[in-house]
Each structure stands twice: as structure tokens, then as C-alpha cells.
C-alpha positions as CSV (number, residue, x, y, z in Angstrom):
1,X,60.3,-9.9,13.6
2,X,62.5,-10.0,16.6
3,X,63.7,-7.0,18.4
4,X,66.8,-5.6,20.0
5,X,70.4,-7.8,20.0
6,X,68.0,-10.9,19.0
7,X,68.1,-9.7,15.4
8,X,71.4,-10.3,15.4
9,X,70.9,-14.1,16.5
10,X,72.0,-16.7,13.8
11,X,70.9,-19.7,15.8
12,X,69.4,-22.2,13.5
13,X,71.1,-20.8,10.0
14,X,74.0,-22.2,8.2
15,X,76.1,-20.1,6.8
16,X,79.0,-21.4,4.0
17,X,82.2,-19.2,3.7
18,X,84.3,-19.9,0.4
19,X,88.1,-19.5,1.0
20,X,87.5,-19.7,4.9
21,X,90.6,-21.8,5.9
22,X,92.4,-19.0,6.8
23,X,92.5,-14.9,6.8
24,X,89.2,-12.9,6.5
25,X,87.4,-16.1,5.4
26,X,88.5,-18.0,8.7
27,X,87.7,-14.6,11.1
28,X,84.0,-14.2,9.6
29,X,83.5,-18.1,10.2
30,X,84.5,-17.6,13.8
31,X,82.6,-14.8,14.3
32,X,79.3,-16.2,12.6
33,X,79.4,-19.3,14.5
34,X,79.9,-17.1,17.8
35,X,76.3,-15.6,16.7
36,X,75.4,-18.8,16.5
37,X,75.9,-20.2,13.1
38,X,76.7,-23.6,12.1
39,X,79.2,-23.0,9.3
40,X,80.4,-24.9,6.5
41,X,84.2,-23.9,5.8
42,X,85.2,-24.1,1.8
43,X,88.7,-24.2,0.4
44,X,90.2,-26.4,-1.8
45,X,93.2,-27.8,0.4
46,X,91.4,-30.4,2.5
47,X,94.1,-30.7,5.7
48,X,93.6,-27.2,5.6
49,X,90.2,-27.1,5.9
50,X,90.1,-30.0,8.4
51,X,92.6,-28.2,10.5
52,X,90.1,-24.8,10.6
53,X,87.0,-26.9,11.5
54,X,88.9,-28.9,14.2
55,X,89.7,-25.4,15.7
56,X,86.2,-23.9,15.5
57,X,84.7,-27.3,17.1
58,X,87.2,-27.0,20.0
59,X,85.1,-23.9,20.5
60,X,82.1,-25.3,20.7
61,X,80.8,-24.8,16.7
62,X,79.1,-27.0,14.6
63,X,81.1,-27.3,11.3
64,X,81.1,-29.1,8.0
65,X,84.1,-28.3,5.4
66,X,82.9,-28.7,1.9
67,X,85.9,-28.9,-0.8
68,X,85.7,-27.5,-4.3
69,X,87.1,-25.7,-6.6
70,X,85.1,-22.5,-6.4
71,X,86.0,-21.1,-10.2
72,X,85.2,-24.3,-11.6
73,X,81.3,-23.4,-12.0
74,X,79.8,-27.5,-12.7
75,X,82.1,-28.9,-9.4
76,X,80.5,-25.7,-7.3
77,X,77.2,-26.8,-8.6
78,X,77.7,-30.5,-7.7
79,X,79.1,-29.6,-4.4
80,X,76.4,-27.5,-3.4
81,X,73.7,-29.8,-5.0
82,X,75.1,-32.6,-2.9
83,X,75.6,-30.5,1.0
84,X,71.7,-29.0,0.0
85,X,70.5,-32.7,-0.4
86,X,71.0,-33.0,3.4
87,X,71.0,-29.6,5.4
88,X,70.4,-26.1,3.9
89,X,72.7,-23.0,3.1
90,X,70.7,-19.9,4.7
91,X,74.0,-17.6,4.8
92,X,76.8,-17.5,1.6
93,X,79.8,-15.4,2.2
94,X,81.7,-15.2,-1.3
95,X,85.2,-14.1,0.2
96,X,87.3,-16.5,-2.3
97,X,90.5,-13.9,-3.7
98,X,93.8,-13.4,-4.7
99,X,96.1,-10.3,-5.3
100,X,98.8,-10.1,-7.7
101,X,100.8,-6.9,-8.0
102,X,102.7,-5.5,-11.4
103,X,102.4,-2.4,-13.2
104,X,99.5,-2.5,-15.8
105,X,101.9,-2.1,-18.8
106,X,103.8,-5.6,-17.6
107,X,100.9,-7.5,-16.0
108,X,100.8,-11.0,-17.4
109,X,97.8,-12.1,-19.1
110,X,98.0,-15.3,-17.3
111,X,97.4,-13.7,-14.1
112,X,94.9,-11.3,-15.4
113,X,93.0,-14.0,-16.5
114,X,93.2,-16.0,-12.9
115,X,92.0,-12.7,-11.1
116,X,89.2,-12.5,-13.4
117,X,88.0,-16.1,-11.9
118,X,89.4,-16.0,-9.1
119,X,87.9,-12.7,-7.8
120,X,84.7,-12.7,-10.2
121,X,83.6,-15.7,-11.3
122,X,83.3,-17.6,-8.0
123,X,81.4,-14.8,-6.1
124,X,79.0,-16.0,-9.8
125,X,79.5,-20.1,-9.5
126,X,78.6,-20.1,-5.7
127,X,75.9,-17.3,-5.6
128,X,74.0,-18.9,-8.4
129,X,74.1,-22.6,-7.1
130,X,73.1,-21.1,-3.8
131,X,70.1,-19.0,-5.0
132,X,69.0,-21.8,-7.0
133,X,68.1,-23.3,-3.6
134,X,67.7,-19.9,-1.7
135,X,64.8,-19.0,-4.1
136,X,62.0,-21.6,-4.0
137,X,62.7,-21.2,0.4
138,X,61.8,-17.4,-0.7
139,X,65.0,-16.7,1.7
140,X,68.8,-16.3,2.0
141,X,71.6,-14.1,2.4
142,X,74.4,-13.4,-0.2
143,X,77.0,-11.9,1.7
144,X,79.7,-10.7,-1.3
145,X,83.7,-9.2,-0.3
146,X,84.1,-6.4,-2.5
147,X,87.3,-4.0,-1.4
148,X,88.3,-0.5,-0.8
149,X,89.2,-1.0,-4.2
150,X,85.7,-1.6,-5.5
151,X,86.1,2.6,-5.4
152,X,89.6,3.3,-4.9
153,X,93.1,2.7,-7.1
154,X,96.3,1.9,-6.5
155,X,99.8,1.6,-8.9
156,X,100.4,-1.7,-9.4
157,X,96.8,-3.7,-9.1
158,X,94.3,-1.9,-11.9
159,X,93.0,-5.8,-12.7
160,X,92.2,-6.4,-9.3
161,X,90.7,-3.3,-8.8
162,X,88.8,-3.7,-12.1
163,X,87.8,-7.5,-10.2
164,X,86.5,-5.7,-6.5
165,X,84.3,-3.1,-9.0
166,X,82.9,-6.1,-10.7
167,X,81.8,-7.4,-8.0
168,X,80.6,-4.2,-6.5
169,X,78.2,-4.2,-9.7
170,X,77.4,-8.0,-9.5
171,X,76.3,-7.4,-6.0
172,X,73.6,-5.2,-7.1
173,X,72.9,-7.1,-9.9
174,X,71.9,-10.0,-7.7
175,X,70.2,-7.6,-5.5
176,X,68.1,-6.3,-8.4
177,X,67.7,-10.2,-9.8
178,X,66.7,-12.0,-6.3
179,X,65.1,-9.3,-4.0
180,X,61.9,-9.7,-5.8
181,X,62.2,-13.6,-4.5
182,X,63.0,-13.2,-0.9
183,X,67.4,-12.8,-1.0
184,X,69.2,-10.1,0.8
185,X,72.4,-9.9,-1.2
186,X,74.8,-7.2,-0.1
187,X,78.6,-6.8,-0.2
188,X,81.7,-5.8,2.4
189,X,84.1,-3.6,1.3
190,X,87.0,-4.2,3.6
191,X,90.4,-1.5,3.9
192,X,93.7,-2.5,4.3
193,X,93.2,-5.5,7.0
194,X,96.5,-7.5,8.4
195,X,96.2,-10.9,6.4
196,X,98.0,-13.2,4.6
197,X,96.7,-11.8,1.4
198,X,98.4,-8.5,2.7
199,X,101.6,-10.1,4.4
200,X,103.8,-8.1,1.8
201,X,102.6,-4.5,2.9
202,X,102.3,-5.3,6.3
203,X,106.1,-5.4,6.3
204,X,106.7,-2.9,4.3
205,X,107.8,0.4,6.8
206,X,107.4,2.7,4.1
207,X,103.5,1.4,3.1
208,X,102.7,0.7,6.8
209,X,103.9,4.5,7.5
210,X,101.6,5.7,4.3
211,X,98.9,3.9,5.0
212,X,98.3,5.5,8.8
213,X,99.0,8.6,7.7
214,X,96.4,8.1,5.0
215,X,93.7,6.4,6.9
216,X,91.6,8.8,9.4
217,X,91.6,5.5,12.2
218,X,95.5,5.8,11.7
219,X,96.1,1.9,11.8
220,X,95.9,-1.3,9.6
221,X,92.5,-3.1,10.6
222,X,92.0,-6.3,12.5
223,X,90.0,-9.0,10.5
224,X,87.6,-9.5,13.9
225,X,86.8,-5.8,13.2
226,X,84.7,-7.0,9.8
227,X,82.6,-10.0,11.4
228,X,80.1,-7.1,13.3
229,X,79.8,-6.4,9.4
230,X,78.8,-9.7,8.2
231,X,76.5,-10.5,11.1
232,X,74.5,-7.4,10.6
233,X,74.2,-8.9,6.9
234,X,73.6,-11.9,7.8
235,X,70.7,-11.4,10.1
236,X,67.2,-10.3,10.5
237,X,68.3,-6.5,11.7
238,X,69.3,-5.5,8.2
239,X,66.4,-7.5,6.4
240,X,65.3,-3.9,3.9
241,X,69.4,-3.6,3.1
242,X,69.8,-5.1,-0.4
243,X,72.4,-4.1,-3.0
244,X,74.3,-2.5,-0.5
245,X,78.0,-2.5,-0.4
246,X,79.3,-1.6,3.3
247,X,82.8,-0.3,3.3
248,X,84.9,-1.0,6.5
249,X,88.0,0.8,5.9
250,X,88.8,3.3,8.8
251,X,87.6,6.2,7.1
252,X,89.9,6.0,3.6
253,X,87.2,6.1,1.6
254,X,85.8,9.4,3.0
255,X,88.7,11.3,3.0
256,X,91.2,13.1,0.4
């Protein structure tokens, strides 16, 4: 086993990221190819994914974009089939999401229904067609993006905190399923983190000022702050972590 910051060397593994054309997805792709990674960038808007791989090359990275629609569970299959024909996936990060805020009492099924396979059953479709190839190796790494809200709530979001605890529990689930046969499969739980996905609240004055007063760091979080996170998980230093969800959240969780 290696010692010191060479556990923490990805040179040699390939590591896909689902929803990784932008945001957290995009950050953890940068920062795993910086460890040395080749990555494979997933999303289902193709100029967009082209556009993300031609930045990471310009870098210096070695990156494949692989298109699919990652709640569609036979496409995920076929897609991953097809890209393990020719080179192996060593590293999955499931970060594929979306947010939709209502009240419960007014939430539209609709959209209750798209967080539900949106936030749940990709981190499912990709993890199984991954493992499926990740077992017989007798190797791999599930990397799963749960949320403070995997053990917080909020007004306004009780579905999509009820998707983030779902995959808190699926995360041990596949620990408790694939340890025996080699996987490491463990979960991030970021905080609030400036993104996209977040765009809304970041401009918000009144949430900004709540959210530093509530949060012992005092700050929103930078995405760059979570890749130290997913290369730890991704590497040999944290090969006896499994079922493990690792909460990055400026100290919100620990705190009343």
C-alpha cells in the first residue's frame, strides 16, 4: 500500500462524474484530474459537455464525455456497457441533481416525481451498471453526493430532503451489498456551496445574511473546497472507509 501524499495519487484510474458539465460536478472533475485522473464528463447536453472537456484538456487532462440520460436506467446501462468495452471506470461520482422549492402542501406531483429520479434513481442506474463491472475487477469506488439535507430540513424542499436521505441510506446500502466484493462506496454531504443549483439564495441578502450567521465557518462554501473530499474517497488513503457519508458543510451540522 502506498504511504504519505502518494495515497492520494489517482494516476492510472478513471474516474466518471454524472452531471459534471458545470457546478460541483465540473469542480470535482477538475480537481480529480489534478490528482491525476483521466475523467469521463456525463451530462446530457452534448455542446455542453464538449465545452467542459475542451477546458479540462487545455489543462493538460485526459477526458472522454459520455452522454446519457442518467434516470433512464437501460440507456445508463448501454452507455456504460459500451465506454467499459474499451477503457475501465475505477472512480464513479453520482452528483446528477436538481432542487425545486414549494411549500409541501403545494408541491406538484410532477416535480416530486422528477426529484425522486432525478436525485435517487440515477445515483441507482449508474452505481449498478458501474458495479456490474467494478465487481468481477474486485475493485472500485462509488463516490455518492448526499447533502446537508441528508440530516437537516428546510421550509420549502421536504421532497428533496426526503431524495439527499435516500441516498444517505442507499450509500450504505451499497456499502453493505459490495464491500464484501472489493467497492468502497461512500457519500459527500456538501452545505450550502455557491452554484448554479444555488444561484437563487446566493442573491438573496436576507438568506445570504442567515446562512453566515447560522454556519460556524460564517460563509457560503467554494465548490474547490469539496474536491479534497472526493480525492480522499477516491484513493487508496481511505481504502477501510465504506458506508460513510462525509459532511462538508462549515460546521452546520454540528451546531444548534
Amino acid at each position: 500500500m502506498a504511504t504519505g501524499t502518494a495515497m492520494f495519487d489517482l494516476s492510472g484510474k478513471t474516474a466518471l462524474i454524472t452531471g459534471s458539465s458545470q457546478g460541483i460536478g465540473f469542480a470535482l472533475a477538475k480537481g480529480l484530474a489534478q490528482a491525476g485522473a483521466a475523467i469521463v464528463l456525463n451530462g446530457r447536453d452534448t455542446a455542453k459537455l464538449e465545452k467542459a472537456a475542451d477546458f479540462l484538456r487545455s489543462d493538460g487532462a485526459t477526458v472522454h464525455t459520455l452522454a446519457f440520460d442518467a434516470t433512464d436506467n437501460a440507456a445508463v446501462a448501454e452507455a456504460i456497457d459500451g465506454f467499459e468495452a474499451a477503457t475501465q471506470i475505477d472512480i464513479l461520482i453520482n452528483n446528477a441533481g436538481m432542487q425545486h422549492r414549494t411549500p409541501l402542501h403545494d408541491f406538484p406531483a410532477d416535480k416530486f416525481e422528477q426529484l425522486l429520479r432525478t436525485n435517487i434513481s440515477t445515483v441507482f442506474n449508474v452505481g449498478q451498471a458501474c458495479a456490474r463491472h467494478m465487481i468481477p475487477r474486485g475493485a472500485g469506488r462509488i463516490i455518492n453526493i448526499a447533502s446537508v439535507q441528508t440530516a437537516l430540513a428546510r421550509p420549502g424542499i421536504a421532497p428533496y430532503t426526503a431524495t439527499k436521505g435516500a441516498v444517505g441510506n442507499l450509500t450504505k446500502g451499497m456499502a453493505t451489498d459490495w464491500a464484501p466484493h472489493g467497492l468502497n462506496c461512500n457519500a459527500i454531504a456538501p452545505g450550502y456551496f455557491d452554484t448554479p443549483l444555488n444561484a437563487a439564495l446566493v442573491n438573496d441578502p436576507k438568506f445570504s445574511a442567515w446562512l453566515e450567521n447560522r454556519t460556524p465557518a460564517g460563509r457560503w462554501g467554494k465548490v474547490e473546497e469539496l474536491v479534497g473530499a472526493a480525492i480522499f474517497l477516491s484513493s487508496e488513503a481511505s481504502s477501510f472507509v465504506n458506508g460513510h457519508t462525509l459532511f462538508v458543510d462549515g460546521g452546520i451540522t454540528a451546531c444548534l
